[in-house]
mmCIF file as gemmi writes it, N, C-alpha and C atoms, coordinates in Angstrom:
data_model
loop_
_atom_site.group_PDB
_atom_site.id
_atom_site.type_symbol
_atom_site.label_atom_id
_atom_site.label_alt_id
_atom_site.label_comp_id
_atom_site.label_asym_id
_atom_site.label_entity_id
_atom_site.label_seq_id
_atom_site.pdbx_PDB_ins_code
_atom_site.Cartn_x
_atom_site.Cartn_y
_atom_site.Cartn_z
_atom_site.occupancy
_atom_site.B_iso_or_equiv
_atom_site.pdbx_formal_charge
_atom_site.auth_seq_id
_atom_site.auth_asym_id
_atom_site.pdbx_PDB_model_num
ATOM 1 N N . UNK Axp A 1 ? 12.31 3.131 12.342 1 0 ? 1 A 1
ATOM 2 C CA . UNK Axp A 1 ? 11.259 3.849 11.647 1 0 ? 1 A 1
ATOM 3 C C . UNK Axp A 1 ? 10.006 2.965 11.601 1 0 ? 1 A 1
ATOM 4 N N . UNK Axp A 2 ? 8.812 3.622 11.175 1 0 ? 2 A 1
ATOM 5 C CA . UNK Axp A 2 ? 7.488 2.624 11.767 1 0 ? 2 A 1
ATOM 6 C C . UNK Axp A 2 ? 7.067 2.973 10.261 1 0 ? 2 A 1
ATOM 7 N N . UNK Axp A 3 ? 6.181 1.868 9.848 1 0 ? 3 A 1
ATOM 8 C CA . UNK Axp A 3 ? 5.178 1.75 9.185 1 0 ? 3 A 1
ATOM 9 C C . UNK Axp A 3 ? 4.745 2.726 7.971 1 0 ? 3 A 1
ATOM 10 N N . UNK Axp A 4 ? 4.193 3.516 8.876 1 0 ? 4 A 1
ATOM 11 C CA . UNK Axp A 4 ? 3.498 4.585 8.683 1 0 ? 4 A 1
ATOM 12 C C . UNK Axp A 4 ? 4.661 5.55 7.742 1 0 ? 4 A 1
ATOM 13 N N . UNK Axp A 5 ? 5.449 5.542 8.188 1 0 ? 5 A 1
ATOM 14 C CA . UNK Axp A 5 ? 6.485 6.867 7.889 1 0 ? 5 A 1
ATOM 15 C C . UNK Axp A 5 ? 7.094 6.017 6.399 1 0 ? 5 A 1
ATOM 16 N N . UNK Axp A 6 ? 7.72 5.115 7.019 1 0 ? 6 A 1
ATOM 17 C CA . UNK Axp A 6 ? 7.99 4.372 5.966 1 0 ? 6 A 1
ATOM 18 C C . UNK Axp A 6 ? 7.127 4.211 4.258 1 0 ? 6 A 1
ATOM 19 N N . UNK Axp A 7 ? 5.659 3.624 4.256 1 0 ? 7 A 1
ATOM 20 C CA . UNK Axp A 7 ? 4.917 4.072 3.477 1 0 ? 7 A 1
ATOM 21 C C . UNK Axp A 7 ? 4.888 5.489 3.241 1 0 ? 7 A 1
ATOM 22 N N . UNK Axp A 8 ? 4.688 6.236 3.587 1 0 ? 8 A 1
ATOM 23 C CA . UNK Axp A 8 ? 4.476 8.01 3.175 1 0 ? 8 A 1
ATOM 24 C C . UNK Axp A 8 ? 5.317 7.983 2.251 1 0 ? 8 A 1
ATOM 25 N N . UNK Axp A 9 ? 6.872 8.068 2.938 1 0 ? 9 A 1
ATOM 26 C CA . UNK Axp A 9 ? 7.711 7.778 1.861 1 0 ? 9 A 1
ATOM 27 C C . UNK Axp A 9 ? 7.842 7.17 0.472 1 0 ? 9 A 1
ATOM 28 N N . UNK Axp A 10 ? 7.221 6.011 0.383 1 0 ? 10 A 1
ATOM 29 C CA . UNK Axp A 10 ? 6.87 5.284 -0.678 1 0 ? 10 A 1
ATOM 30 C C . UNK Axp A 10 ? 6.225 5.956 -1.561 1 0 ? 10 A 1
ATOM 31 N N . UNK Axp A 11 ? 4.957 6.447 -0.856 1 0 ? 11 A 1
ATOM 32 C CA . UNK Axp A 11 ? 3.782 6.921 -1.924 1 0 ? 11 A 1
ATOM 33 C C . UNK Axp A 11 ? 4.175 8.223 -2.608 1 0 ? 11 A 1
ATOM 34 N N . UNK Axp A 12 ? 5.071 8.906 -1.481 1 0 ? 12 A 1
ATOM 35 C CA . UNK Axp A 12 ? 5.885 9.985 -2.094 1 0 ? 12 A 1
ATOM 36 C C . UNK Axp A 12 ? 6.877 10.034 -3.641 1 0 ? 12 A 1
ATOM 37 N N . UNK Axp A 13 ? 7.45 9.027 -3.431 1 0 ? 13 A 1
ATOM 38 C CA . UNK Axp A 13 ? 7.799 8.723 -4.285 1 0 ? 13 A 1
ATOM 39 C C . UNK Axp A 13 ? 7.475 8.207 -5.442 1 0 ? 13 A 1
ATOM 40 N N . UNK Axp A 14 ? 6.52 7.203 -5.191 1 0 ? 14 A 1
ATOM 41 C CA . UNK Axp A 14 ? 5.421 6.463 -6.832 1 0 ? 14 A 1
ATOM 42 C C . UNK Axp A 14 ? 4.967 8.136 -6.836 1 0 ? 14 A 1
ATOM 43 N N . UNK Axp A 15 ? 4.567 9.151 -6.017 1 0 ? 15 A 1
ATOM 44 C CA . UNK Axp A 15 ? 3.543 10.289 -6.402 1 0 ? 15 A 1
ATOM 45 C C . UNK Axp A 15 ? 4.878 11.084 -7.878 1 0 ? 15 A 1
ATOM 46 N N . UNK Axp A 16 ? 5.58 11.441 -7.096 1 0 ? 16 A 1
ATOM 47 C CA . UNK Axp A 16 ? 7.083 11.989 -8.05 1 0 ? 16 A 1
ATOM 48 C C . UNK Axp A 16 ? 7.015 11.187 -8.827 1 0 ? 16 A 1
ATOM 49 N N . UNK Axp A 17 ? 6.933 10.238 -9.27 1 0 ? 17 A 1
ATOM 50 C CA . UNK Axp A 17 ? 7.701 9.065 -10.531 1 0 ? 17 A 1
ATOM 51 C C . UNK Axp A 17 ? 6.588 9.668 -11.342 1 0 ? 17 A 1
ATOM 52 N N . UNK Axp A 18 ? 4.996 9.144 -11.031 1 0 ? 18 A 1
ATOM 53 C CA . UNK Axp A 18 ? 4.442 9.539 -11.573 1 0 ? 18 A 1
ATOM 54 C C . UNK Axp A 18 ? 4.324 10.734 -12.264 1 0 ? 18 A 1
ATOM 55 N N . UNK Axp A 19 ? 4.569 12.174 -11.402 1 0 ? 19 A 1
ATOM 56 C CA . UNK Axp A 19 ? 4.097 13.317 -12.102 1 0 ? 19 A 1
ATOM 57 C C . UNK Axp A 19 ? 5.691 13.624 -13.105 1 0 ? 19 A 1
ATOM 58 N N . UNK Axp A 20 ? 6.953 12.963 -12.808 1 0 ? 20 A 1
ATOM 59 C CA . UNK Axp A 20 ? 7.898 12.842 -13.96 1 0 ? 20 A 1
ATOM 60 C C . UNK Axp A 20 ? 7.407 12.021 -15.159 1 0 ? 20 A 1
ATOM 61 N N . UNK Axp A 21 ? 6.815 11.315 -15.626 1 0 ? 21 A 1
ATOM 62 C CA . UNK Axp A 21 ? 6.458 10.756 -16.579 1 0 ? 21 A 1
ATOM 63 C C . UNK Axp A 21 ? 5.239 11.735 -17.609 1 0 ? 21 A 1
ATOM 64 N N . UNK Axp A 22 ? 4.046 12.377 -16.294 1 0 ? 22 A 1
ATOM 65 C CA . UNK Axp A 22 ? 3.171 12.724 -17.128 1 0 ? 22 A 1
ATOM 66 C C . UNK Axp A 22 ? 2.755 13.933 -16.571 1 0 ? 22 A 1
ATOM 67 N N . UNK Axp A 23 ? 3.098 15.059 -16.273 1 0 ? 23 A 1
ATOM 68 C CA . UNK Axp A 23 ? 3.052 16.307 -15.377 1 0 ? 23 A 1
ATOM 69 C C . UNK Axp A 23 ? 1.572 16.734 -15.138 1 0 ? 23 A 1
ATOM 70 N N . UNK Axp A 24 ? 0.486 15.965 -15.806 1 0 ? 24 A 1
ATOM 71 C CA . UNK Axp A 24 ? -0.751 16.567 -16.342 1 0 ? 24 A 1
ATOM 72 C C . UNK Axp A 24 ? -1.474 15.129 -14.897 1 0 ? 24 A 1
ATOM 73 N N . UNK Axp A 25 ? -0.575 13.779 -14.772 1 0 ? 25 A 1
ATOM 74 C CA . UNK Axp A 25 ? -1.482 13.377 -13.79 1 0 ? 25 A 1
ATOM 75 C C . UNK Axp A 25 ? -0.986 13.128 -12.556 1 0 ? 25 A 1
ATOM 76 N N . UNK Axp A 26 ? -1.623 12.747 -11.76 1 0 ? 26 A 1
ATOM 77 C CA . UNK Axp A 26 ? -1.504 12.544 -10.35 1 0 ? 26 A 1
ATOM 78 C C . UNK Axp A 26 ? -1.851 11.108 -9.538 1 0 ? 26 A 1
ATOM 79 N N . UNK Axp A 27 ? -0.884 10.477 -8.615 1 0 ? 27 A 1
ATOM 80 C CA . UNK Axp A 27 ? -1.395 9.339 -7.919 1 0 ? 27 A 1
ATOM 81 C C . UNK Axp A 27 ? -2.245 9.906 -6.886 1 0 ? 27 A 1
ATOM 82 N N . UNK Axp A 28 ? -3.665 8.745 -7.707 1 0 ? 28 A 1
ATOM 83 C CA . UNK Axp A 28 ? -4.669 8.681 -6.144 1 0 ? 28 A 1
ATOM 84 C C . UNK Axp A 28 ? -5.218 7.829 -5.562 1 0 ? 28 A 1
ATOM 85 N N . UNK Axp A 29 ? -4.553 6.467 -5.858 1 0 ? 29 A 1
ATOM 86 C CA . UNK Axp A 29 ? -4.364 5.312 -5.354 1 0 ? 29 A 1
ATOM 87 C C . UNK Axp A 29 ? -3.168 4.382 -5.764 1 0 ? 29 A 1
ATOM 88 N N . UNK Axp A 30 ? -2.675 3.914 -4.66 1 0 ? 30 A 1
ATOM 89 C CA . UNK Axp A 30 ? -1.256 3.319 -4.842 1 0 ? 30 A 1
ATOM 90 C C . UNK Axp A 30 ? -1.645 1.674 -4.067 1 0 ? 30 A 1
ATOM 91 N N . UNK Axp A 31 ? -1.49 0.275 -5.013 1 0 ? 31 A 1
ATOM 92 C CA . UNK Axp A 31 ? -1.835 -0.744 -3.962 1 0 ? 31 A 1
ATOM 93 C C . UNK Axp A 31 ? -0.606 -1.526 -4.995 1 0 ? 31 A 1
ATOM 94 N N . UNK Axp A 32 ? 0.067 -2.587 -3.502 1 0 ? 32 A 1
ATOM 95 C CA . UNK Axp A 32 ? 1.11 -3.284 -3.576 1 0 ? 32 A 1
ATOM 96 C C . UNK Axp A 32 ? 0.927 -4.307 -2.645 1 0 ? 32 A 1
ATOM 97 N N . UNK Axp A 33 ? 0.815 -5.935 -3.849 1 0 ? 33 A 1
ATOM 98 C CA . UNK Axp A 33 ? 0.581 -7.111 -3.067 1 0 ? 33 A 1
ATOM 99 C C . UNK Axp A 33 ? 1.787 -7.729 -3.272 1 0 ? 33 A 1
ATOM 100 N N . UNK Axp A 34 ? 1.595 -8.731 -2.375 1 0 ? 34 A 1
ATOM 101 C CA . UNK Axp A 34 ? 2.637 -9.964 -1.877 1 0 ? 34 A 1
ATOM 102 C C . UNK Axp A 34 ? 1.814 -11.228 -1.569 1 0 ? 34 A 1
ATOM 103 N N . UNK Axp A 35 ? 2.916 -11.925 -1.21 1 0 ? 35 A 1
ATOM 104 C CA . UNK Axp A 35 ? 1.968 -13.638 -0.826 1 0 ? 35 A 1
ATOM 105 C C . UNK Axp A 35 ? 1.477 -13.188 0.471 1 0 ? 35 A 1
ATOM 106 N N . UNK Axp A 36 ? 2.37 -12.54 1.491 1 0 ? 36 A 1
ATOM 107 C CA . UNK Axp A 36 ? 2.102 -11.914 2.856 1 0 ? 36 A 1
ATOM 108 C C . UNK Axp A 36 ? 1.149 -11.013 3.075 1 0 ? 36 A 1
ATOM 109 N N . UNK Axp A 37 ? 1.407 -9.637 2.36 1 0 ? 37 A 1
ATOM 110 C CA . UNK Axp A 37 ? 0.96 -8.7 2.548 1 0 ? 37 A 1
ATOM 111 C C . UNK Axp A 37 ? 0.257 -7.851 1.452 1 0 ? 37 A 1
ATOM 112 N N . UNK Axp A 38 ? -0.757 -7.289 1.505 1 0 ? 38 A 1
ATOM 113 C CA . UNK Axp A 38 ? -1.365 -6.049 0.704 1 0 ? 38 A 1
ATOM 114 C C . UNK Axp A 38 ? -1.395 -4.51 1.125 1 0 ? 38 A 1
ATOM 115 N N . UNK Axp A 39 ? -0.893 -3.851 0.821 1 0 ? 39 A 1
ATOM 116 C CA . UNK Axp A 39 ? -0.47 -2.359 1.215 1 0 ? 39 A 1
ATOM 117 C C . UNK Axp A 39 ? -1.689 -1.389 -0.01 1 0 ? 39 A 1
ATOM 118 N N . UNK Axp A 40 ? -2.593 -0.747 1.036 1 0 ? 40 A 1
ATOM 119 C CA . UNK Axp A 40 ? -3.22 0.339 -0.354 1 0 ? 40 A 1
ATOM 120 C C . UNK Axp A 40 ? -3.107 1.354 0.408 1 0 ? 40 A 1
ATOM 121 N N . UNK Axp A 41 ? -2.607 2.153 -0.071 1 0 ? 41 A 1
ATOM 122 C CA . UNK Axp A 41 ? -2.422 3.857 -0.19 1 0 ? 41 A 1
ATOM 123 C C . UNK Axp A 41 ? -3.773 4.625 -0.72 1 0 ? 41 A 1
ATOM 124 N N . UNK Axp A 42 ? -4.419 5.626 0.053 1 0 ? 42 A 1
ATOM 125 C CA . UNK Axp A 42 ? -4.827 6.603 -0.63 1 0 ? 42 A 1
ATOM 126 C C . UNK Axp A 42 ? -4.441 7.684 -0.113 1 0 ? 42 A 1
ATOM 127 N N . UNK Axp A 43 ? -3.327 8.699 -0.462 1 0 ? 43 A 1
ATOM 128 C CA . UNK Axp A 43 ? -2.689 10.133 -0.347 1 0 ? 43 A 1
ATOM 129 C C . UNK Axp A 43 ? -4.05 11.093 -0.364 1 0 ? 43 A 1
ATOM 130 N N . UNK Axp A 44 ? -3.849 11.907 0.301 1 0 ? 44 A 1
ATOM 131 C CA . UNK Axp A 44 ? -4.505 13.412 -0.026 1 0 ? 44 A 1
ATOM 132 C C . UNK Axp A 44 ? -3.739 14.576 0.349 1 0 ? 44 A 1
ATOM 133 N N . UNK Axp A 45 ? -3.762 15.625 0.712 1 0 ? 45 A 1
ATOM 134 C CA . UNK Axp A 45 ? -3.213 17.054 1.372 1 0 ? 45 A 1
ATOM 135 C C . UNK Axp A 45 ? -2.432 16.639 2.475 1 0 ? 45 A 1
ATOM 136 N N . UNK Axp A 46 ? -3.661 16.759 3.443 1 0 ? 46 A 1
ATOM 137 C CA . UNK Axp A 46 ? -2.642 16.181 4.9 1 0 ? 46 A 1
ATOM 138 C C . UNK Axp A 46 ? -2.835 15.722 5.015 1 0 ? 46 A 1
ATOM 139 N N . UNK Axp A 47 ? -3.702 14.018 4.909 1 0 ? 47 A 1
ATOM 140 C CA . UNK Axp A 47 ? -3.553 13.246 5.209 1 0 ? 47 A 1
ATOM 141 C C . UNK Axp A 47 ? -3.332 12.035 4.455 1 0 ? 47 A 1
ATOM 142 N N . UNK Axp A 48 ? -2.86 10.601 4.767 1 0 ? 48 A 1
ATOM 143 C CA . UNK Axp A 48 ? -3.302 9.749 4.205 1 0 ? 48 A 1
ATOM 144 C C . UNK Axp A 48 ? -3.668 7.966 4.61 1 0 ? 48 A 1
ATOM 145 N N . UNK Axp A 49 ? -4.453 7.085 4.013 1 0 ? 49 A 1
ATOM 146 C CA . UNK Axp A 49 ? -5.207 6.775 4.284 1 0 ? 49 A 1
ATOM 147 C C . UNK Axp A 49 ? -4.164 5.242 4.166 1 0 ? 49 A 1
ATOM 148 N N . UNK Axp A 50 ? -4.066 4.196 5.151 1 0 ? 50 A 1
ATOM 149 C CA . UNK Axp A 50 ? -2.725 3.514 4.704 1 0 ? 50 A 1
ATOM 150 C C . UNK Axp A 50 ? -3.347 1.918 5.432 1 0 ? 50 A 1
ATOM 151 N N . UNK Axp A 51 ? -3.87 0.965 4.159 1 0 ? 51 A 1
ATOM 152 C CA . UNK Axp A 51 ? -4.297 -0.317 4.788 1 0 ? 51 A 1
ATOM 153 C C . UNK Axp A 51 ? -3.308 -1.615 4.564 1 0 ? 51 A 1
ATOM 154 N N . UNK Axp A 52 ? -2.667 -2.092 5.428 1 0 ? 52 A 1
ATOM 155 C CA . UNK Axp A 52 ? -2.279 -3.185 5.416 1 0 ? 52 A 1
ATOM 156 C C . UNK Axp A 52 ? -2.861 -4.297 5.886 1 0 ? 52 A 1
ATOM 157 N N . UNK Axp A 53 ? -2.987 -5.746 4.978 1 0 ? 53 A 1
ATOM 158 C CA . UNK Axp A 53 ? -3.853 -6.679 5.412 1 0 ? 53 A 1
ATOM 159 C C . UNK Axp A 53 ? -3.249 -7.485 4.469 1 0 ? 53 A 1
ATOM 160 N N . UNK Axp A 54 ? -3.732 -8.731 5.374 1 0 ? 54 A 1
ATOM 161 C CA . UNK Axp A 54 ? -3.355 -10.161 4.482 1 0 ? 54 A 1
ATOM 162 C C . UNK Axp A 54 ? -4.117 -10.63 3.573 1 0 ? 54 A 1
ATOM 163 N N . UNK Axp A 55 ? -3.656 -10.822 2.214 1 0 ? 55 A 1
ATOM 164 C CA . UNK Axp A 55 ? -4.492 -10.853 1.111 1 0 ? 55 A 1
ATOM 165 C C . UNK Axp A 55 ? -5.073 -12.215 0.848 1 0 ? 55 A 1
ATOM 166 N N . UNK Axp A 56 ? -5.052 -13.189 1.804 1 0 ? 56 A 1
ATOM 167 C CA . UNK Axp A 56 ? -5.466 -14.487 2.04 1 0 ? 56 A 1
ATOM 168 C C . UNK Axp A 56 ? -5.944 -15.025 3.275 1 0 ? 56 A 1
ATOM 169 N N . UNK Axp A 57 ? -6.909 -14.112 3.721 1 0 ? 57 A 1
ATOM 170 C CA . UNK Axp A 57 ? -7.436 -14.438 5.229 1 0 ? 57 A 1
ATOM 171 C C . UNK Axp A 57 ? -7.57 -15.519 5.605 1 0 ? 57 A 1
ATOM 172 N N . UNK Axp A 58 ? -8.282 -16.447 4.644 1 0 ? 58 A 1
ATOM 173 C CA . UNK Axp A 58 ? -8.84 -17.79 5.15 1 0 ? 58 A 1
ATOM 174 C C . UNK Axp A 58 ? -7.567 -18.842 4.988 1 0 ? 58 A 1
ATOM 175 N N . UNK Axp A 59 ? -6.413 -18.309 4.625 1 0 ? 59 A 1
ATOM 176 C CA . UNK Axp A 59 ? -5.677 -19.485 4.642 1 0 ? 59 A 1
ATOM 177 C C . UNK Axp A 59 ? -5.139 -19.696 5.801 1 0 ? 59 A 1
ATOM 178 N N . UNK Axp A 60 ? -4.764 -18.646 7.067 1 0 ? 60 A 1
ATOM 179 C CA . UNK Axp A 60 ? -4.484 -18.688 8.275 1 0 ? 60 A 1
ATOM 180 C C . UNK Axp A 60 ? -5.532 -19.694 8.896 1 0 ? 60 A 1
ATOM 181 N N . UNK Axp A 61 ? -6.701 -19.666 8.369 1 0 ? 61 A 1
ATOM 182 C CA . UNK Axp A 61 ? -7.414 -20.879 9.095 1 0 ? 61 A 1
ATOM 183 C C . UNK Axp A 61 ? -7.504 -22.162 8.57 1 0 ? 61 A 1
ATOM 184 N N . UNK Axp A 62 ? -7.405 -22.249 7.06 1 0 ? 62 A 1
ATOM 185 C CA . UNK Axp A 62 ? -7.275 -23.302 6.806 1 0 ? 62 A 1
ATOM 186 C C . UNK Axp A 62 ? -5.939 -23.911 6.872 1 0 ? 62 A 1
ATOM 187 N N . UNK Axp A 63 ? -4.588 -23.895 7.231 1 0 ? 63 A 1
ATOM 188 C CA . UNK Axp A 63 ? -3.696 -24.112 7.56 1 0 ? 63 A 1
ATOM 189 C C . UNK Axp A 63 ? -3.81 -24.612 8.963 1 0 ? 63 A 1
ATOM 190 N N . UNK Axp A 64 ? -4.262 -23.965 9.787 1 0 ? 64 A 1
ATOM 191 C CA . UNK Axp A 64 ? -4.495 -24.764 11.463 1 0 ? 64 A 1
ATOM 192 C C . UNK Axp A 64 ? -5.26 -25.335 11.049 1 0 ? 64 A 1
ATOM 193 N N . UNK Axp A 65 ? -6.653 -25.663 10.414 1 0 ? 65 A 1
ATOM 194 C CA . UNK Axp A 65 ? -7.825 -26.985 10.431 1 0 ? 65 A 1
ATOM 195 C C . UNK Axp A 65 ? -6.905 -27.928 9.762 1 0 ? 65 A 1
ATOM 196 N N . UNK Axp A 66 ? -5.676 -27.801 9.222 1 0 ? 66 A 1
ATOM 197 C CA . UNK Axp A 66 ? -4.994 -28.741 8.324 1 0 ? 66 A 1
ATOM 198 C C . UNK Axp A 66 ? -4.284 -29.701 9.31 1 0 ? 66 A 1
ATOM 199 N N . UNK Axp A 67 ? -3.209 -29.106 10.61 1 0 ? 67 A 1
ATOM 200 C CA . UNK Axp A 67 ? -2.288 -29.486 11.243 1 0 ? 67 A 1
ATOM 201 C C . UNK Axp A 67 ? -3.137 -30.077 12.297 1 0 ? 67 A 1
């Protein structure tokens, strides 16, 4: 399974958790960090909007200027 599908799933689910708790709201942004990775979600109808990126750009370089 890829990426993509994988997340949907996710957001699908925080979307459900959410509207079980409070039926009146709705997820319309979903973001999940790591030391690695940052994942932000924005869901709509049909589509959605899905950024993964490293939440510490400059350390990939400062790590090689190190070695």
């Amino acid at each position: 399974m890829d990426h993509a599908a994988l997340i949907s799933q996710l957001a699908a689910k925080a979307k459900s958790t959410i509207r079980t708790l409070d039926p009146t709201n709705d997820m319309t942004f979903l973001r999940i960090r790591s030391k690695k990775h940052e994942i932000m979600i924005a869901p709509d109808k049909e589509y959605a909007l899905i950024v993964i990126q490293n939440p510490n750009p400059g350390a990939d370089v400062e790590n090689a200027d190190n070695n």
